[in-house]
PLY file of the C-alpha trace (Angstrom):
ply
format ascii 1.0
element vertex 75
property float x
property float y
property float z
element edge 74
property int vertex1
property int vertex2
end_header
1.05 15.68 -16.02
-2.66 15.20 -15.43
-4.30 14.70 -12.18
-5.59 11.25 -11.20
-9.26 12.21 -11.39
-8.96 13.61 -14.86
-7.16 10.35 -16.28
-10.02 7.96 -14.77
-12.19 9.50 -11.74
-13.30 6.09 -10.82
-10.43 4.14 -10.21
-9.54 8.09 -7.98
-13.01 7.49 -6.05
-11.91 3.13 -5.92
-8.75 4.83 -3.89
-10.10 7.44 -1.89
-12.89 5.21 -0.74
-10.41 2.37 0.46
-8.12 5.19 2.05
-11.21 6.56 3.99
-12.20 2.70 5.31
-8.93 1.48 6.38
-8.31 4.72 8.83
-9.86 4.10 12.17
-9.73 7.28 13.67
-12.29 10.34 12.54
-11.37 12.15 9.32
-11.63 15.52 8.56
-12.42 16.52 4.81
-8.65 18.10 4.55
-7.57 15.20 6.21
-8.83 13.39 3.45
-7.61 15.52 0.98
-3.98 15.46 1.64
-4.34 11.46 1.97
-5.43 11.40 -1.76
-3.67 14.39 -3.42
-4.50 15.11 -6.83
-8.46 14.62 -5.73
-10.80 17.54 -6.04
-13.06 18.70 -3.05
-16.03 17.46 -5.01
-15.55 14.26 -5.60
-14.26 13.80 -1.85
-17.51 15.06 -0.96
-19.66 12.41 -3.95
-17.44 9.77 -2.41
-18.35 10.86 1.40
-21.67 10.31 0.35
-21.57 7.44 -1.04
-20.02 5.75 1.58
-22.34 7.40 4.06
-25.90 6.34 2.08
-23.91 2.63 2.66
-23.85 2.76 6.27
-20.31 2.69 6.65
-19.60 5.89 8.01
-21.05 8.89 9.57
-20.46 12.88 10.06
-19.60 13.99 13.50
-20.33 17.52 13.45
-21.05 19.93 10.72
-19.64 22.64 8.78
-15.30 23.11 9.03
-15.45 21.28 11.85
-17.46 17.76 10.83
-15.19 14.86 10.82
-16.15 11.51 9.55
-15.79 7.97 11.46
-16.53 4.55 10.53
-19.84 3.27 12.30
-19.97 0.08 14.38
-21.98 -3.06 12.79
-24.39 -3.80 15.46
-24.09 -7.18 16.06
0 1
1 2
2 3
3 4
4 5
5 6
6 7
7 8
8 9
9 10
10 11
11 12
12 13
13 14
14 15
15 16
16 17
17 18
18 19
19 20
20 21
21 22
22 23
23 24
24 25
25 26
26 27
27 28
28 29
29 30
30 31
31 32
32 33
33 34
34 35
35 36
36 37
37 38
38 39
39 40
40 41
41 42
42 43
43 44
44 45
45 46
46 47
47 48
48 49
49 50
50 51
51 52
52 53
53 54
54 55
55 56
56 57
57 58
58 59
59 60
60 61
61 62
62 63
63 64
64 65
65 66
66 67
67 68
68 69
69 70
70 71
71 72
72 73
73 74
C-alpha cells in the first residue's frame, strides 16, 4: 500500500495543516509526525513553514527541542 503523500501530497499537507491548527497546545515536530503517520519529515517541515510565513503559528525554541504554538490575533 502506498503512503498518503505519494498518492496525492496535497490533500497529505490539506490534513496535516488542519491537524496542526485545531491542537491548542505547543507541538513538537514528532508530535506532529505521529498525528499524521504516513507523512515524511519534509513535508512536515514545507507545511510548518507555510503556516508560519501565514502568521498562524510560531517556533518556541530551536533545534530537538522547538515546539510550535498557534499565535494570538491581536485584536
Amino acid at each position: 500500500m502506498k503512503s498518503l503523500t505519494s498518492l496525492c501530497p496535497f490533500v497529505a499537507a490539506k490534513l496535516m495543516h488542519a491537524e496542526i491548527l485545531k491542537r491548542t497546545l505547543p507541538l513538537s515536530m514528532s508530535e506532529i509526525e505521529e498525528a499524521c503517520p504516513g507523512i515524511s519529515r519534509d513535508m512536515v517541515r514545507v507545511v510548518l513553514r507555510t503556516i508560519k510565513a501565514d502568521g498562524r503559528i510560531a517556533p518556541t525554541g530551536k533545534g530537538c527541542g522547538a515546539c510550535w504554538e498557534q499565535v494570538q490575533d491581536k485584536v
